[in-house]
C-alpha positions in Angstrom: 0.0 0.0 0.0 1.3 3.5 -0.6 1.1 6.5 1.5 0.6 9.7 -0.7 1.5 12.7 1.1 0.9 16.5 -0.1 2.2 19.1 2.4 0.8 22.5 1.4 1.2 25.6 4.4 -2.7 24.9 5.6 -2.6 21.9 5.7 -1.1 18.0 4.9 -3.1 15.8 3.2 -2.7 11.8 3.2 -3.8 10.0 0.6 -3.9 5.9 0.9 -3.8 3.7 -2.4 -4.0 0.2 -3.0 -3.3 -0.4 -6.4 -4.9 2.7 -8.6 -8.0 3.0 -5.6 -7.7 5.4 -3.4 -8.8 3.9 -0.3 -9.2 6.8 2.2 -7.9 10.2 2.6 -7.1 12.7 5.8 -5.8 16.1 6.6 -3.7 17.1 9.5 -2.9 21.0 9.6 0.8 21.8 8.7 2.6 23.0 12.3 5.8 23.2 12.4 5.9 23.4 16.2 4.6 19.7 16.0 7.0 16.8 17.4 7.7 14.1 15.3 5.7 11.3 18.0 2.6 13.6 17.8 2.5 13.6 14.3 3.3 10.4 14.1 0.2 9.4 16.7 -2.1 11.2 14.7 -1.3 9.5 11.7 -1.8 5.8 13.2 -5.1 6.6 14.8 -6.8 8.0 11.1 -5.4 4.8 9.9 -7.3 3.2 12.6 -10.3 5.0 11.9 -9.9 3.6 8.0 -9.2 0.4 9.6 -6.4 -0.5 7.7 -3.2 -1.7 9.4 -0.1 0.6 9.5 1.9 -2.4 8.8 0.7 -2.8 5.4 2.0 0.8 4.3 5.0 -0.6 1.6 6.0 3.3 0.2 5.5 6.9 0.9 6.0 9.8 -1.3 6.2 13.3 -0.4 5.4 16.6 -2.3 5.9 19.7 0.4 6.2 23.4 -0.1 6.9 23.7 3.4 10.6 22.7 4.3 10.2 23.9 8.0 8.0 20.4 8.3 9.7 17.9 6.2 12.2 16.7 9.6 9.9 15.8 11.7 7.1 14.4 9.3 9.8 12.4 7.9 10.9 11.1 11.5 7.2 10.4 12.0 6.6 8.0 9.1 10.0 6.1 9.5 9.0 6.1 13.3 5.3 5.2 13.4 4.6 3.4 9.5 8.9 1.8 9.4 8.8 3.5 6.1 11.5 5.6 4.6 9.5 8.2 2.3 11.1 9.8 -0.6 10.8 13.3 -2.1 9.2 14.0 -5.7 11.5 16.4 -7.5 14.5 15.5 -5.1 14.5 11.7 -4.7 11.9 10.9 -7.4 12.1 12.4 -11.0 8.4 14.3 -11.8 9.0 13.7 -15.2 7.5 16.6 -17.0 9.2 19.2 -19.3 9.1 22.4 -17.2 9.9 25.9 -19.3 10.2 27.8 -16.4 13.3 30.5 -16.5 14.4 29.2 -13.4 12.8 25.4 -13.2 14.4 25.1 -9.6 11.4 28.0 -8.4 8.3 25.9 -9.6 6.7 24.4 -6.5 6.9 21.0 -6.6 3.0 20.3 -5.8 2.4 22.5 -9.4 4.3 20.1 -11.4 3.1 17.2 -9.7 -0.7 18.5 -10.1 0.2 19.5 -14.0 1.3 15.4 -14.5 -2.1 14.0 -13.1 -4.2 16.4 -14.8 -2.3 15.8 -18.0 -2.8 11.9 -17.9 -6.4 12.4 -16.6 -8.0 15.3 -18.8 -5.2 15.6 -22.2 -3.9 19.2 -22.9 -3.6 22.0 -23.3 -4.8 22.5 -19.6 -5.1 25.4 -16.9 -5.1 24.3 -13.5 -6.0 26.4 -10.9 -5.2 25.4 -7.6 -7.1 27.5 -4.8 -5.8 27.3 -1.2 -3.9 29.6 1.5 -2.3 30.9 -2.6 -4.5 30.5 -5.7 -1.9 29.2 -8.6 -2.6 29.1 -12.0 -0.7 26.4 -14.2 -0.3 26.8 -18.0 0.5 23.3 -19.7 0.9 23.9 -23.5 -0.2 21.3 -26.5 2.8 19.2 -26.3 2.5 18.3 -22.4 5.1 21.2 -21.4 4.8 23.0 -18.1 4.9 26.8 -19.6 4.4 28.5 -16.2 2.0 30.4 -14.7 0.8 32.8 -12.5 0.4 33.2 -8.5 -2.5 35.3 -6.6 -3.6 35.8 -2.9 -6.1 32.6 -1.7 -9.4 34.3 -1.1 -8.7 33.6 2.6 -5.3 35.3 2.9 -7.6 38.5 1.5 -10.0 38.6 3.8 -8.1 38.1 6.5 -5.8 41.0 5.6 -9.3 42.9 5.1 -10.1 41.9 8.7 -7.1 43.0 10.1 -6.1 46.2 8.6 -9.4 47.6 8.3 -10.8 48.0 12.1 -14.3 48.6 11.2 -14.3 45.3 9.5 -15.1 42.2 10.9 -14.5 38.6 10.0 -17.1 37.1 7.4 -18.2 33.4 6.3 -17.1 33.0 2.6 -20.2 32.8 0.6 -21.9 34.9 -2.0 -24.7 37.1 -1.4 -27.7 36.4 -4.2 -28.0 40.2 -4.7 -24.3 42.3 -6.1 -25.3 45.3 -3.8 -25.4 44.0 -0.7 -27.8 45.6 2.3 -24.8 45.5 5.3 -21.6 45.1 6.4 -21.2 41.5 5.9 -22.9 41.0 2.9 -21.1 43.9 1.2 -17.9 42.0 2.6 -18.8 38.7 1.0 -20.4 40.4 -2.5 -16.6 42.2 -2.9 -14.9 38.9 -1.9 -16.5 36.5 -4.0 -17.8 38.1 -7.1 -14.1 39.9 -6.6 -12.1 36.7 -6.8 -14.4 35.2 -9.2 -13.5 38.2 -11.8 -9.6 37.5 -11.0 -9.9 33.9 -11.3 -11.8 34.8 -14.9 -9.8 37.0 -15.9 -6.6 35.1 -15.3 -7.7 32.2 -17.2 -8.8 33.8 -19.9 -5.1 35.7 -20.7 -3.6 32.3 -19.9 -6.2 30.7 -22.7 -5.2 33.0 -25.2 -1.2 33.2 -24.6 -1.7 29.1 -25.0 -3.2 29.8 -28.3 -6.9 29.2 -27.8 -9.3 27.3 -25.9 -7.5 25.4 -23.0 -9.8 22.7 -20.6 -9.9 24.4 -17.2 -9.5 22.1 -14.1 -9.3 23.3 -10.3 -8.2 22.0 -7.0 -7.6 22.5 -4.0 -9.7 23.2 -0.6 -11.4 26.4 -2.4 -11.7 24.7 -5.4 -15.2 23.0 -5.8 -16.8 26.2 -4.1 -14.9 28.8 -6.5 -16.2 26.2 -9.4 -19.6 26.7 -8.4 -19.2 30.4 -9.5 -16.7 30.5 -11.9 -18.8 29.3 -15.7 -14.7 28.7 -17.3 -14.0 26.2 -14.8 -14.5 22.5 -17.0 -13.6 19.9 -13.9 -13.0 19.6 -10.2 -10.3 17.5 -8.7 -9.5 17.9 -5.3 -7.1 14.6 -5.3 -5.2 15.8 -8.3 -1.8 16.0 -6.3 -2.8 12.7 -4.9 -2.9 11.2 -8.0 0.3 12.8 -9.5 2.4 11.2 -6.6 0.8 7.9 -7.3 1.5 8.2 -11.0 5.0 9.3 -10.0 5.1 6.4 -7.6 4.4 3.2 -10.2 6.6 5.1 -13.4 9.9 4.9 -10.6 8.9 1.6 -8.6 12.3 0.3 -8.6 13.4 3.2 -6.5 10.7 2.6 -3.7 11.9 -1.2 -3.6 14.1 -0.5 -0.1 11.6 1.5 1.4 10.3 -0.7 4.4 13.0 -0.2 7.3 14.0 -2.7 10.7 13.1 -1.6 13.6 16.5 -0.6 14.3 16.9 2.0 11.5 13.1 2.9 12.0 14.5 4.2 15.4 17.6 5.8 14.0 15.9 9.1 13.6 13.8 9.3 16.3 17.2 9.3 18.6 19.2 11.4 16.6 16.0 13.9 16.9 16.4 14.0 20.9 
């Protein structure tokens, strides 16, 4: 069985396959001030809850954008799972032709988001993925990672609305029926949504062009399936995308993840060097 694992800066997210099915999912929130044996608790008791035995975990695979985690959620799966996980883009090659200037500054959860889709939905493909930042991928006719563009998550906004404006207070995410809206809050929420909406529109639309026409549009992420809802240009909603992409990575480099289970004496290597 392998352990997926997508580290974003809300929030991890672990993803359990057997075979090509996905047999459960969970999130943890990404805290850096965790310790490697709470982590690694937390972990064992939503496998538990799946009922499915930690011992049957053969591989992990990692795609983070948070390197202040990565020592101790390491340290937890070789503690808790006697797995050794391995990195995609550092251990594990992506395998995607990426045009970036600089291909080193691509986060590594864009690339592996731009493989799944690829496989899953052709190209050439926009993805946006909306979280804590809303990214927008650009993946050309030939399968190449062109680039993209990066914008504020609609929750990082209204939080900086919140606190820089005093008058203002905090407001659920939703969009009011009416554009004009009759108070405070529903003013908030009309701006916020139909706001991000008209980024998120125009956005795609530039991208659709610069790729030279019509592009399918697919979005992820924890905003995802709401912003879709709104948004008429988005064509699909995946919120396991990255998920996927590390499990597609996973069976095109098997041989690498064929040393992966540890003894319990190097399982406990870590965990002492850690003290």
């Amino acid at each position: 069985m392998l352990l997926a694992i997508d580290v974003g800066n809300t929030n991890m997210v672990f993803g359990l396959y057997e075979g090509d099915t996905l047999r459960g999912s969970f999130r943890i929130s990404t805290n850096a001030e965790r310790t490697s044996d709470e982590l690694g608790m937390q972990i064992v008791q939503y496998y538990q809850f799946l009922n499915i035995e930690t011992e049957r975990t053969s591989a992990a695979i990692i795609a983070s954008v948070v390197p202040q985690v990565m020592y101790t959620l390491v340290n937890a799966v070789r503690k808790y799972l006697c797995v050794q996980p391995l990195m995609a883009g550092r251990d594990v090659e992506i395998g995607i032709q990426n045009c970036y200037s600089n291909p080193r500054e691509v986060g590594v959860d864009r690339l592996v988001n731009s493989v799944s889709a690829i496989r899953k939905y052709g190209s050439p493909l926009v993805i946006v993925d909306i979280g804590t930042a809303t990214t927008f991928d650009a993946i050309d006719e030939s399968g190449a990672y062109q680039g993209g563009a990066i914008f504020p998550g609609i929750k990082v906004a209204m939080e900086a609305l919140f606190l820089k404006a005093s008058k203002l207070p905090r407001v659920d995410i939703e969009r009011p029926d009416q554009a004009i809206g009759k108070n405070t809050v529903q003013s908030m929420q009309s701006g916020a949504v139909r706001g991000y909406v008209g980024a998120l529109t125009g956005i795609i639309t530039d991208i659709q062009k610069e790729l030279g026409g019509k592009a399918r549009v697919v979005a992820t992420g924890g905003m995802g399936r709401m912003m879709a809802s709104y948004c008429d240009l988005i064509d699909e909603v995946d919120p396991n995308l990255t998920l996927e992409g590390l499990r597609l990575i996973y069976q095109e480099n098997k041989e690498l993840f064929s040393g992966s289970r540890l003894s319990p004496e190097n399982r406990l290597l870590e965990a002492i060097e850690e003290v």
